[in-house]
C-alpha positions as CSV (number, residue, x, y, z in Angstrom):
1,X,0.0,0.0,0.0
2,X,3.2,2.2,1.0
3,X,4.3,2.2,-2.7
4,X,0.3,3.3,-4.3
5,X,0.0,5.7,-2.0
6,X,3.7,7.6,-3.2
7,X,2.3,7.1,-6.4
8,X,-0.3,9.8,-5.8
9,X,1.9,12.1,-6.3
10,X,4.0,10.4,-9.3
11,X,4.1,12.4,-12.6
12,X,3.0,10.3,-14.8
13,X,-0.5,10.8,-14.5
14,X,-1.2,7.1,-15.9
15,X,0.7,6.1,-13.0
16,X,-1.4,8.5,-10.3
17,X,-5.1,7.3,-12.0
18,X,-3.7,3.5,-11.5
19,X,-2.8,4.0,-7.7
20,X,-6.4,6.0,-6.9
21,X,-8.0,2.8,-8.9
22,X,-5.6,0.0,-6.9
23,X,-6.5,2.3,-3.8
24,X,-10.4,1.8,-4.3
25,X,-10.4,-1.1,-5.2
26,X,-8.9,-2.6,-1.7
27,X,-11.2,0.1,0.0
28,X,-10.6,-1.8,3.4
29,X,-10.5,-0.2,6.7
30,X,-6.8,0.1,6.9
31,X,-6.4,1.5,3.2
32,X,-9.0,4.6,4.8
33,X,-7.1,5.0,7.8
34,X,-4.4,5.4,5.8
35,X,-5.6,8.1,2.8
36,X,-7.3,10.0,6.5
37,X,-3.7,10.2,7.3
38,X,-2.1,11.7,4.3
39,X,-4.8,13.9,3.4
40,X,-4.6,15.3,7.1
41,X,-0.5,15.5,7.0
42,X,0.3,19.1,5.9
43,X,4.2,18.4,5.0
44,X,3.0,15.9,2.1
45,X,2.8,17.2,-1.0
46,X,-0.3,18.8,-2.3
47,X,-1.2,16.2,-5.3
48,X,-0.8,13.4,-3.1
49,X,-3.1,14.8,-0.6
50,X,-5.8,16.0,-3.4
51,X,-5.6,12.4,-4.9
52,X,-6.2,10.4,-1.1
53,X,-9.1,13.0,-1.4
54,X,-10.3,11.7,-4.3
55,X,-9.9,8.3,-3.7
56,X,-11.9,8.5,-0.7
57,X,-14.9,9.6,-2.1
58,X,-14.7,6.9,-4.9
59,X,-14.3,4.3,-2.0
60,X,-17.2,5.7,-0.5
61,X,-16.8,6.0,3.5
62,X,-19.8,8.0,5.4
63,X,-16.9,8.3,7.9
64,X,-15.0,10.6,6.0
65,X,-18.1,13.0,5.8
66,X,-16.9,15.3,8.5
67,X,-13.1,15.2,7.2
68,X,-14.6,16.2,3.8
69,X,-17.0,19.0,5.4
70,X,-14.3,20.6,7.3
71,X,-11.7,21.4,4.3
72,X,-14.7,22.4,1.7
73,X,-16.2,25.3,4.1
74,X,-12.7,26.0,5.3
75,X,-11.8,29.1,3.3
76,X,-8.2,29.2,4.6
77,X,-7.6,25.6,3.0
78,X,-6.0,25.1,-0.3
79,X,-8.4,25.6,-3.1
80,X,-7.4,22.3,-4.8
81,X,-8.2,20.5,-1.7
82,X,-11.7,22.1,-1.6
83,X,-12.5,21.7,-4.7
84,X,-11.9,17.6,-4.8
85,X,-13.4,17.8,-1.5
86,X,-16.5,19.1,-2.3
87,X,-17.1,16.6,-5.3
88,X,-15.9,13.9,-2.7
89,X,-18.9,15.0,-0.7
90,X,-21.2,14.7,-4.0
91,X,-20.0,11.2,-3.9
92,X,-20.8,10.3,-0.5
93,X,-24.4,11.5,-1.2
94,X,-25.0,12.8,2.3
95,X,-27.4,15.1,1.6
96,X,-27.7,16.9,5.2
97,X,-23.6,16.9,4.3
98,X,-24.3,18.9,1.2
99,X,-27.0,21.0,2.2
100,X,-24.5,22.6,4.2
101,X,-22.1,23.9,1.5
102,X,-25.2,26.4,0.8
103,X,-23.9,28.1,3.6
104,X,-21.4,29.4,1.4
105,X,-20.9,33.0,0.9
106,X,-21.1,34.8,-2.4
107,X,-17.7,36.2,-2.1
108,X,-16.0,32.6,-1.7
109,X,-13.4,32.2,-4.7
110,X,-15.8,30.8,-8.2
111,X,-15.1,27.2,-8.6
112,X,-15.4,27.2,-5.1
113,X,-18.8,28.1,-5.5
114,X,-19.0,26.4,-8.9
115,X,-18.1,22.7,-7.5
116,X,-20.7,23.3,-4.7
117,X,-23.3,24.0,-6.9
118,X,-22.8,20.9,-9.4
119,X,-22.8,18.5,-6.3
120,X,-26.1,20.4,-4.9
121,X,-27.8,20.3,-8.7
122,X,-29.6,17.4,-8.0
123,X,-30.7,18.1,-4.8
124,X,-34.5,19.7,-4.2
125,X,-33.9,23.0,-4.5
126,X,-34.9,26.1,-1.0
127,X,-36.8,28.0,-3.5
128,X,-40.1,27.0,-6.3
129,X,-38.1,25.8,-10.0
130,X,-40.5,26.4,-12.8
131,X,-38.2,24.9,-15.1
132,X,-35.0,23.5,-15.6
133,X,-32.8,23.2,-19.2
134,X,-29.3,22.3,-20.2
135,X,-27.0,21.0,-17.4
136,X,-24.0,22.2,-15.5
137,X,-20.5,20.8,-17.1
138,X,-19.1,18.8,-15.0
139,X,-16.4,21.1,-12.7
140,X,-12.4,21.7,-14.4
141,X,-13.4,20.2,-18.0
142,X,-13.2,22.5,-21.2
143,X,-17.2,22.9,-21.4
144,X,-17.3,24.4,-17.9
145,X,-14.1,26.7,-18.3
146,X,-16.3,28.2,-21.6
147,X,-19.4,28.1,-19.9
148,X,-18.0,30.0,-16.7
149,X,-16.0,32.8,-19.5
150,X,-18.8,33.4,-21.1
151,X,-21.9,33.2,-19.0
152,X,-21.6,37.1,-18.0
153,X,-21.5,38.5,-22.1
154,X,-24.4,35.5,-22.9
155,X,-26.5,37.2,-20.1
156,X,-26.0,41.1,-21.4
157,X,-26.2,39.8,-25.0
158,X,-29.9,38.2,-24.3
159,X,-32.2,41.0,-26.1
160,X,-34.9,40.8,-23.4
161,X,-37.9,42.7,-25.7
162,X,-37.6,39.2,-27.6
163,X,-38.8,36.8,-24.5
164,X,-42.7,36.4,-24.3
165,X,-45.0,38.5,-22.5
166,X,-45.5,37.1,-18.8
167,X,-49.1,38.6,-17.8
168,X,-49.0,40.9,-14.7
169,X,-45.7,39.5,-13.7
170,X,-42.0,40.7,-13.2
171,X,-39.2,39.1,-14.3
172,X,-35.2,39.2,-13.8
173,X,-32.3,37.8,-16.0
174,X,-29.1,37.0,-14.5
175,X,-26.5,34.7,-13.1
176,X,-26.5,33.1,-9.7
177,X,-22.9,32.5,-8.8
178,X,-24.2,30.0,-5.6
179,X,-26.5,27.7,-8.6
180,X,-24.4,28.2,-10.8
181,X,-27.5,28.5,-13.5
182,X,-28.0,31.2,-15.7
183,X,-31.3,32.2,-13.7
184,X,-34.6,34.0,-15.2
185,X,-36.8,34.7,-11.6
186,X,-40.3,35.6,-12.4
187,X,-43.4,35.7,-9.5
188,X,-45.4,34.1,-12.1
189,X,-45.1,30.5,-13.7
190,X,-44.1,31.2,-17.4
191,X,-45.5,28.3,-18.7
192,X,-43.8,25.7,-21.0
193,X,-44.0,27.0,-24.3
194,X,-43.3,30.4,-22.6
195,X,-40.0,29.1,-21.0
196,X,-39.1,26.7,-24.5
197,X,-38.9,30.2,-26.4
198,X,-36.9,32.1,-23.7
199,X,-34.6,29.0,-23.7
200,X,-34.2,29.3,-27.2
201,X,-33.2,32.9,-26.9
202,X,-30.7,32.0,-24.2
203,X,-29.4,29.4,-25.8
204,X,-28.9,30.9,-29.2
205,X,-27.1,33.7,-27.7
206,X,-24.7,31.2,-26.0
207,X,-24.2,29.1,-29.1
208,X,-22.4,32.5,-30.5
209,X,-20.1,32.1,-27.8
210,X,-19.2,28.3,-28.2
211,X,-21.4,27.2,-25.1
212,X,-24.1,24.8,-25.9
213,X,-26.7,22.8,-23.1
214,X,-26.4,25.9,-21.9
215,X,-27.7,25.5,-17.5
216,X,-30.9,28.0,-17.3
217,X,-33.8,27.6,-14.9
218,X,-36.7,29.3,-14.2
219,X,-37.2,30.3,-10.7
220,X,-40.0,31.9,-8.6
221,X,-38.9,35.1,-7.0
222,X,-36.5,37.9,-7.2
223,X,-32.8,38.0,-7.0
224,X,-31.0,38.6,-4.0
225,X,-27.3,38.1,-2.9
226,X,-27.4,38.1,1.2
């Protein structure tokens, strides 16, 4: 085990993905107690800790929950460690876990927020969804990078005289940084050929840019960033 676990931090990355999978695969107690270890030891190098990380999750230990918890709402930890934290807790699946990376502030660092909201997607959301189209890419690929360069000129580049008429409603277009959607948040339910055509729109404006399944949802309520 001494030998996959120094492999964590090889360079070959074919030699790294082969240890994680070796890792998982024996998945025992003494293999967990032993990725706890190095992703708690600060002097080890950071790959090798992001990688136990990662490894962890794919073995999937409920005991790990609080180890995983800890570093993802710890904004003083390294970045890299949140991050593969945070998708270690989308693979545990504890969902009281999870709810509490909502607890997240609006000024944490992007991908921060970005990872938390991919892992919470799924989840039943605190407000009313109308709708929901395209999906979030999945964190650190090429789609997401565009998606997350882009979303702000897809949003001002949305001609908002061409969406339907919602009767006696009001309605907002923007980007929620903790949802990671782009969001339009009306008080009244659109309807689904109303919300097909605004998609449409949306989407079209983001093809321009190189981002298609573009994430938009249609929310009940107004926008607000407490």
């Amino acid at each position: 085990m001494d030998s996959l676990i120094e492999d964590l931090d090889n360079e070959n990355e074919s030699i790294r993905s082969n240890a994680m999978d070796e890792l998982v695969g024996m998945g025992d107690e003494k293999t967990i107690g032993s990725l706890v270890q190095v992703v708690q030891n600060e002097n080890l190098p950071l790959e090798m800790r992001k990688n136990a990380i990662v490894s962890l999750g794919k073995i999937g230990d409920n005991g790990t929950t609080e180890l995983f918890l800890d570093i993802s709402m710890n904004e003083s930890e390294n970045k890299h460690l949140r991050m593969a934290s945070i998708l270690a807790l989308g693979d545990l699946g504890d969902e009281e876990a999870l709810e509490s990376l909502r607890e997240l502030s609006y000024g944490d660092d992007g991908l921060i927020l970005y990872h938390a909201a991919y892992v919470l997607a799924p989840l039943n959301d605190i407000y009313e969804v109308y709708g929901t189209y395209g999906e979030l890419p999945y964190p650190l690929t090429e789609e997401q990078r565009s998606y997350r360069n882009n979303v702000g000129e897809i949003v001002f580049g949305v001609n908002f005289s061409e969406f339907p008429p919602i009767v006696n409603s009001s309605m907002t277009l923007g980007h929620d940084r903790k949802t990671g959607y782009i969001e339009v948040m009306t008080d009244v339910n659109p309807g689904t050929s109303s919300m097909d055509e605004m998609y449409r729109i949306i989407s079209t404006e983001a093809e321009k840019r190189g981002v298609y399944q573009v994430p938009v949802r249609f929310v009940y309520g107004t926008f607000s960033f407490a």
